[in-house]
N, C-alpha and C positions, 0 to 999 in steps of 0.2 A: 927302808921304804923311800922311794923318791921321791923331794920333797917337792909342791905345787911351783909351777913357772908362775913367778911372781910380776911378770912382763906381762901379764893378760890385766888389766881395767877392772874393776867389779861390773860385776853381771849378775843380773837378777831375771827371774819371773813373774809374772802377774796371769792372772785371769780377767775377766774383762766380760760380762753379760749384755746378751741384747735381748732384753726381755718385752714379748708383744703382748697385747693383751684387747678387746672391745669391751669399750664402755661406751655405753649408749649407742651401739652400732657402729662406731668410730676407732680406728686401728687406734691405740696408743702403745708409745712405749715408756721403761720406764728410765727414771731421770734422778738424779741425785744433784745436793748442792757442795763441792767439795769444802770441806770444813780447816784443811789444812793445805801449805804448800806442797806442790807446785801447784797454778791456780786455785788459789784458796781464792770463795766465792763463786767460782767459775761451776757453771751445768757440767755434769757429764755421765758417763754409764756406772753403773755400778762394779763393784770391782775391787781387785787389789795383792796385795803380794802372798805366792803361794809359799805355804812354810815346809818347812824342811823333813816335816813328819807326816806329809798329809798329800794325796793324789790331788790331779785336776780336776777332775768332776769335785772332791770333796772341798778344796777350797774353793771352786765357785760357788757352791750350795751354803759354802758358811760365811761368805764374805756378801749374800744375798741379804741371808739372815741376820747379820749383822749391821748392814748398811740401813736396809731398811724393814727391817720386821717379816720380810714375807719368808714363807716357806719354800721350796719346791715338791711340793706334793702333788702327784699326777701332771696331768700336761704332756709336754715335751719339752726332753733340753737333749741338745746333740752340739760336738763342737764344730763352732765354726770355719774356721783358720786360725793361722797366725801373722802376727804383727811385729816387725822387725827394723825399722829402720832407724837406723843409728842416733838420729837426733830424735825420735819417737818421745825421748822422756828427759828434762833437764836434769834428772838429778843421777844417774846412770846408764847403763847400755842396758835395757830393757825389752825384753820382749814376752809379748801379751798371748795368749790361747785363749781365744775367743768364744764365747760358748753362744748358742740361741734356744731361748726358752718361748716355746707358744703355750698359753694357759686362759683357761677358761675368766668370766672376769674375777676380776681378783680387788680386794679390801685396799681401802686407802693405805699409803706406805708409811710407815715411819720411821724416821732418821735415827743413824743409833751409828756408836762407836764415831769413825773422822771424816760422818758426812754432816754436813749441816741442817738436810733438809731433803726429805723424799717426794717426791710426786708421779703421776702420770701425765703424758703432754701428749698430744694427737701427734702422730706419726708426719700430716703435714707441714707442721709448723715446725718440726727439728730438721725439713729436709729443706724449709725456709731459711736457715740458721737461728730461729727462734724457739729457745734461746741456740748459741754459737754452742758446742763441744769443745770441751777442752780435749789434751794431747790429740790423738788421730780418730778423736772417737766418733766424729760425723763421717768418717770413710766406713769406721766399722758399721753404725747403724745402717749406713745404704746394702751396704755387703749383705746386714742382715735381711733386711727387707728382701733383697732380691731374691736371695736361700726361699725365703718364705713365699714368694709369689711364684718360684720355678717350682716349687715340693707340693703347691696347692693343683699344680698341672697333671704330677702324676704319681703321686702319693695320694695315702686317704688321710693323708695331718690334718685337715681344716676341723675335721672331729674335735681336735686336743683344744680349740680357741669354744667347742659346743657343752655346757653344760646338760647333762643328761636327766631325762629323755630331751628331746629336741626337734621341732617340725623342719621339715624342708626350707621352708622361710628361712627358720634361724639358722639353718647350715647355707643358705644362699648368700645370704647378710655378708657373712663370713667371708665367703669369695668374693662378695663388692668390695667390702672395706679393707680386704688385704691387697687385690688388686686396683682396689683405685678404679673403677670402673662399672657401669649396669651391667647386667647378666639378663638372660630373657628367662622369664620364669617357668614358661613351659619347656624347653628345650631343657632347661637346667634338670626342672623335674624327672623328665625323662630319662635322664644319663646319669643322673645318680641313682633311680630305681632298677635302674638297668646295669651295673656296675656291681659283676659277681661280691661279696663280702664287703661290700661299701658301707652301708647301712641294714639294718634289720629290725622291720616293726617292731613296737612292744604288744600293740595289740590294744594299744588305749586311742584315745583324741582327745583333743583340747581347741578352746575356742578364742585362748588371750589372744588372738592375732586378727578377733572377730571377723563377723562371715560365718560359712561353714564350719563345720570342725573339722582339725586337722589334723591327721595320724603323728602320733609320733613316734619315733625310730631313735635307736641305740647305734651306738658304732657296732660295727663287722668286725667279723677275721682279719678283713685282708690290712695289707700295709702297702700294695700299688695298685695301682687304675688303671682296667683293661678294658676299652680302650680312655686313652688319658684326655682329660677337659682343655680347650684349645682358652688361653688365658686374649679375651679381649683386649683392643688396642685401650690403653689409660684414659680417660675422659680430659679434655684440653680447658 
């Protein structure tokens, strides 16, 4: 057998999560404090090196769980991209597969194995640098966000960020807070009712949004929008 070119550098893999999530109406994503070098102390995404026994989907799910306590139970997670560039990580030639998880709200985080400290931080304040990302990972959140505000145009994902059942409100919420922007609520109304397999009464109402009662509706079939919602210019 012929034996490895020992002229290649080590080279590793990582996975790397951009996990969104609303609390309180407000996009957050989530945030780790790194507990070890390189930037030990430093913010950054959750994450870490994929092992030698185990696919990408499953060490993003266990390096979640491990980092900060949560699960990936329902939702959605799809991968993102990938992350490659050469000074990317000081302690190797490193490259990341990015993953993005959208989930309904989700329980406080906790830190576990070599992060220091979990939390969730509003989506505007990371694109503040507040706090700053370590390695490349404020390029990955925007990447992410973007993903998420193009797939809420012509996908039916804004579902995965709605706990079920759910009024029109709370699936419109959804499209403010990931776009960044009003929506006009009759117009909205309309083209989500109207959008074959989008949503589907339960057939109950509810009035925690007081006012009348308001129906609420389950996700659909479908997994695209025909025709697709025109995503508002961003509020300034």
């Amino acid at each position: 057998m012929d034996q490895p070119d020992t002229a290649f550098p080590p080279f590793a893999v990582t996975v790397d999560l951009v996990v969104f999530t609303l609390r309180d109406g407000v996009l957050h994503a989530l945030v780790i404090d790194r507990g070890v070098e390189p930037f030990a102390g430093d913010a950054a995404l959750p994450g870490g090196f994929v092992r030698p026994d185990e696919d990408l989907l499953g060490a993003a799910r266990r390096e979640l769980a491990e980092e900060t306590g949560l699960l990936l139970a329902g939702g959605h997670l799809e991968q993102l991209g990938s992350y490659g560039a050469p000074d990317r990580d000081p302690r190797m030639r490193v490259v990341s597969v990015a993953h993005l998880a959208l989930l309904p709200d989700l329980p406080t985080p906790v830190a576990g194995t070599d992060a220091a400290g979990a939390r969730w931080v509003p989506v505007e304040a990371l694109l503040r640098g507040e706090p700053a990302l370590a390695f490349d990972h404020g390029a990955i959140l925007r990447d992410g966000l973007e993903r998420a505000r193009a797939k809420l145009e012509y996908s039916t994902l804004a579902t995965a960020f709605c706990a079920e059942p759910f009024t029109i409100a709370d699936l419109r919420r959804v499209y403010e807070a990931v776009w960044g922007a009003g929506v006009d609520p009759r117009n909205f109304h309309r083209k989500v009712t109207g959008a074959p397999g989008f949503i589907e009464p339960t057939g109950a109402t509810t009035v925690r949004d007081g006012g009348r009662p308001a129906q609420l509706y389950r996700r659909g079939p479908a997994t695209a929008l025909t025709p697709p919602l025109t995503r508002p210019e961003p509020a300034s």
